[in-house]
N, C-alpha and C positions, 0 to 999 in steps of 0.2 A: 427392257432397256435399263440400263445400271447408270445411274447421272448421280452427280451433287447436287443438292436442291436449294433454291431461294427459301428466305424466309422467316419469321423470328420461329422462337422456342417457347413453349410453356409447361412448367416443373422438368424441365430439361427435351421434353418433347417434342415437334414443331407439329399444330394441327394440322390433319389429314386433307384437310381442302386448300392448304396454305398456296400450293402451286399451282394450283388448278386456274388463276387466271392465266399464267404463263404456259401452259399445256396448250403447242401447237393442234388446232382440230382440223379435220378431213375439209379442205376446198367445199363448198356447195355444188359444185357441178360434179365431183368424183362421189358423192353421197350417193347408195342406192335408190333406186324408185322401187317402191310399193309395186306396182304394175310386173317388176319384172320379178318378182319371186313368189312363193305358192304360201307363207308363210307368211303371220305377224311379226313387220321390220321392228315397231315400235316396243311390243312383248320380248323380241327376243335378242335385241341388244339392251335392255333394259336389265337383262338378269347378268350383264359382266358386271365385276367389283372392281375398283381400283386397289391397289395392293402396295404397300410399303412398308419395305423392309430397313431396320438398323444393325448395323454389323460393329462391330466392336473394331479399333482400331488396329489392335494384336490381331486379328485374327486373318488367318494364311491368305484368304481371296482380294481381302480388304487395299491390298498396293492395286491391283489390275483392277475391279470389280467397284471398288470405293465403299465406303460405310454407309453411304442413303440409295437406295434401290427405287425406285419405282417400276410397275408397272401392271398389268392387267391380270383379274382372277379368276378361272372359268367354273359355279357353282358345278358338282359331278354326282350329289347324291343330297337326299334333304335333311341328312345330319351335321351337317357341315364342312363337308369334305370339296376340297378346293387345289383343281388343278392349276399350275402356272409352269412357268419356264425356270428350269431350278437353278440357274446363277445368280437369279432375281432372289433367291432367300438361303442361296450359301452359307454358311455358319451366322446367320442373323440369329440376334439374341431378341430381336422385338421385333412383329410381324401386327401389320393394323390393315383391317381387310375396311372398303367403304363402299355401301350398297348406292344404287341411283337416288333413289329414297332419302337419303340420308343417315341410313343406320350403320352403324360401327360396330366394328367387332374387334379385339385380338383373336392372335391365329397361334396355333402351335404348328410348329414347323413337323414333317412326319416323316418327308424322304426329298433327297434330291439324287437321282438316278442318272450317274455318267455316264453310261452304256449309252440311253435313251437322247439324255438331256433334261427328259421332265423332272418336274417338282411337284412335291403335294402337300398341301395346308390342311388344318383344320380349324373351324373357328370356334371360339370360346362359347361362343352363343351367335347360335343357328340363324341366320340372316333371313331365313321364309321364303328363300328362293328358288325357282323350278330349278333343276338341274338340266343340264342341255344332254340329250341322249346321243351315243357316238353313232357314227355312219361308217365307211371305209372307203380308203384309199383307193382299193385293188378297182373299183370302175370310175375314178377321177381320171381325165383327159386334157390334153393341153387343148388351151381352147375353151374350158369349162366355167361357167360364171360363175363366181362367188362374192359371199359376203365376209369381210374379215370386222370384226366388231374388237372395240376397246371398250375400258370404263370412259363411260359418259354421254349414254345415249349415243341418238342419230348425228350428232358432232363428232362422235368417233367411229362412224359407221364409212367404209368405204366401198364402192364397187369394184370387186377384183376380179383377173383372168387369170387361171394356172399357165404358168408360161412353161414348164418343164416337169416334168418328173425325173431327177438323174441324182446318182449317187454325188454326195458331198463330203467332202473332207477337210476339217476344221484345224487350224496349224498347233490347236492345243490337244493334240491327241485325241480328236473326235473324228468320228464316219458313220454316215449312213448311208445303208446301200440306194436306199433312195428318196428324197426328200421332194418336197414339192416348194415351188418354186412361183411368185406370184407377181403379177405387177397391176396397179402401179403401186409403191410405197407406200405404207401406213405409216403415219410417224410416230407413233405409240404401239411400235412391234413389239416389246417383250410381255409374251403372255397372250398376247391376241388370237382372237377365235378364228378358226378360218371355218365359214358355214357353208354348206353346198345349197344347192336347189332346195332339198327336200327339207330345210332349219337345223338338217344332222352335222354336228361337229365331226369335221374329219383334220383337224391338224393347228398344233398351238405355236405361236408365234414366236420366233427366233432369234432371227439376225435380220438387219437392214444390210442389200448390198447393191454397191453399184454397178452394174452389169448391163455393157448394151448400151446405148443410147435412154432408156430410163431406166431407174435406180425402181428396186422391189423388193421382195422379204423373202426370208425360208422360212419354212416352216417343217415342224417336225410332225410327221402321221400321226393322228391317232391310231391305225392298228399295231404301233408298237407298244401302246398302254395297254393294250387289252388284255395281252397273255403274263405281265407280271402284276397287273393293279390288284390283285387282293395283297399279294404277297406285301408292296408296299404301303399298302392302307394298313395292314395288320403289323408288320414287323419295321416297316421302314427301308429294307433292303429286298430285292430283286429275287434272290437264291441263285443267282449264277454266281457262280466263283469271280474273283475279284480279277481286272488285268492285269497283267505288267505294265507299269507307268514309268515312264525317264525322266520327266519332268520336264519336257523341252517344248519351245514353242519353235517348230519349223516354218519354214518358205521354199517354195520350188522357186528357183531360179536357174533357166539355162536345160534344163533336166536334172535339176543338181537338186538336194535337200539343202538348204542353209540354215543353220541354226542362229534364227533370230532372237530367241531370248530362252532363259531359264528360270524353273519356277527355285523359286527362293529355297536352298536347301534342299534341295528336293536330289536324287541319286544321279541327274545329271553334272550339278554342279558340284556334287562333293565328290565325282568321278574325276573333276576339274576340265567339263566338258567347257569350251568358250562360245561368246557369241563371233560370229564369223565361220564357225566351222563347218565345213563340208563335210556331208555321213556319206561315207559309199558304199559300204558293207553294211551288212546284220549279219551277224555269222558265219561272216564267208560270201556271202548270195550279196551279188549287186544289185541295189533299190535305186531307183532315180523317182518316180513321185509319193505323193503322199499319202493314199489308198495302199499301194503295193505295200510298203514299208511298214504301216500299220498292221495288214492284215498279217503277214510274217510275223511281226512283235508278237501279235495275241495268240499264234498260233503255237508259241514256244510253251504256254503252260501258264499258271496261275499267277501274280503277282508272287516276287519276290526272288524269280529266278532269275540267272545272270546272263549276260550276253554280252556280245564283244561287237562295239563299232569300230569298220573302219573310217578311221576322222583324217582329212584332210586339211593341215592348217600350216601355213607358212612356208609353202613348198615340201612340207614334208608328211609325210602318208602316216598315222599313228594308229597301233591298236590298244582298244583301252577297253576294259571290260566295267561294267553296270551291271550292279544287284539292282534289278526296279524292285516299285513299291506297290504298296497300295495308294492309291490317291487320297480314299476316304480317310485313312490311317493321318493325315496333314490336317485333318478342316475341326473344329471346334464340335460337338455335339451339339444336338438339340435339348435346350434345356426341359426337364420334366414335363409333362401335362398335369 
């Protein structure tokens, strides 16, 4: 979860605990019972971090995403490597990891993977935390009871149900073919553990949404980490080839693509694509929602190739052609280790 935070400042910093009275916690009745899982509740929400990121004010995420991040850090290995949800540490120039304990760490930032969504930290000095071992998606069921843990103990401990497993599509040019889908709400989602029966991490914390009669979270699988995580532990980058990005934030409305907004700069808007506009085309091929449209886009080839929308604006039908990009090519580096 990406917020402005309360607070004073010290040497320009605001301390790590600064929020934490104001950090809504999990109802006492939605908290798990001990009785219902096979595992130590109290061990094993005790090994989440809390995590806060500072983004510099220039830098590309920092208008949508804002410059103070909070939110949760999942230990993955006992040299200090630290899974999160990677909007939470976007082009952050300072990353400050906080154990239960009370022990502090900075982090160096290592990857944030747009394909996936994840993010990966490392911290400066090893917090002496188990690492939580992964489980898998492929035998999760709706209906399944889980645990989703935040930093701060059994106050941020929630009892949850997978409500779905269904492909999701994000208006910022994101999809997965299938995401898991939980209720009720955590209100400390970004970063949050989602734990099965067995204490095995199967999926990290995403987005809050209101769906249905109660509002709940997505969550992103863990086995989509499994087949790139050396590669981003070790290099930072995934090894798949990069997408094509437009830079557009879309809306279905009607059947229709709307273009609700544009990333700053970015080859939508210097195409002089607007907000309001209708996409009907991708090279010809009629798209109406936002999976279809997407998987077409990736299917053209690497970032950087061209392609031609038909845009609907003002009564009249335009074709207008886009060199996309790379994404990562916009964002700020990680500074040194």
């Amino acid at each position: 979860m990406a917020r402005e935070s309360e607070g004073k400042y010290v040497n320009g910093h605001r301390p790590f605990g600064m929020t934490d009275l104001f950090r809504p916690g999990v109802a006492p009745e939605a908290r798990p019972r001990q009785e219902d899982f096979a595992f130590d509740l109290g061990r094993t929400v005790g090994r989440m971090l809390g995590l806060r990121a500072e983004v510099p004010p220039e830098a590309f995420t920092a208008r949508t995403l804002g410059t103070e991040r909070e939110g949760n850090g999942i230990p993955i290995d006992r040299e200090g490597l630290v899974l999160t949800i990677g909007y939470l540490i976007a082009e952050a120039e300072r990353v400050t990891l906080a154990a239960s304990n009370g022990a502090m760490s900075e982090a160096f930032v290592i990857a944030y993977d747009f394909e996936t969504g994840f993010g990966l930290v490392r911290a400066a000095t090893p917090l002496g935390l188990e690492p939580f071992s992964f489980g898998t998606t492929a035998t999760v069921l709706p209906g399944d009871k889980m645990l989703v843990a935040g930093h701060g103990g059994m106050k941020q401990a929630l009892a949850a149900e997978v409500k779905a497993k269904r492909e999701f599509a994000g208006y910022w040019e994101y999809l997965l073919d299938e995401a898991l889908f939980t209720e009720p709400a955590h209100p400390n989602w970004g970063g949050a553990a989602l734990i099965d029966q067995n204490g095995k991490l199967v999926g990290v914390g995403s987005l809050h949404l209101a769906e249905g009669e109660r509002p709940g979270n997505m969550f992103v699988p863990i086995d989509l980490l499994v087949p790139i995580l050396s590669r981003l532990r070790d290099s930072g980058v995934s090894g798949r080839p990069s997408r094509p990005w437009l830079g557009l934030y879309l809306a279905e409305a009607d059947k229709h693509l709307v273009v609700a907004g544009l990333a700053d700069h970015g080859p939508s808007a210097q195409a002089e694509i607007r907000t309001g506009d209708v996409i009907v085309a991708l090279d010809g091929v009629p798209v109406q929602g936002l999976a279809p449209f997407y998987r077409r886009l990736w299917r053209r080839g690497r970032a950087g190739v061209t392609v031609r929308l038909a845009v609907f604006r003002e009564g009249r039908l335009r074709d207008v052609a886009i060199e996309t990009a790379d994404r990562d090519s916009y964002l700020r580096r990680p500074r040194p280790q």
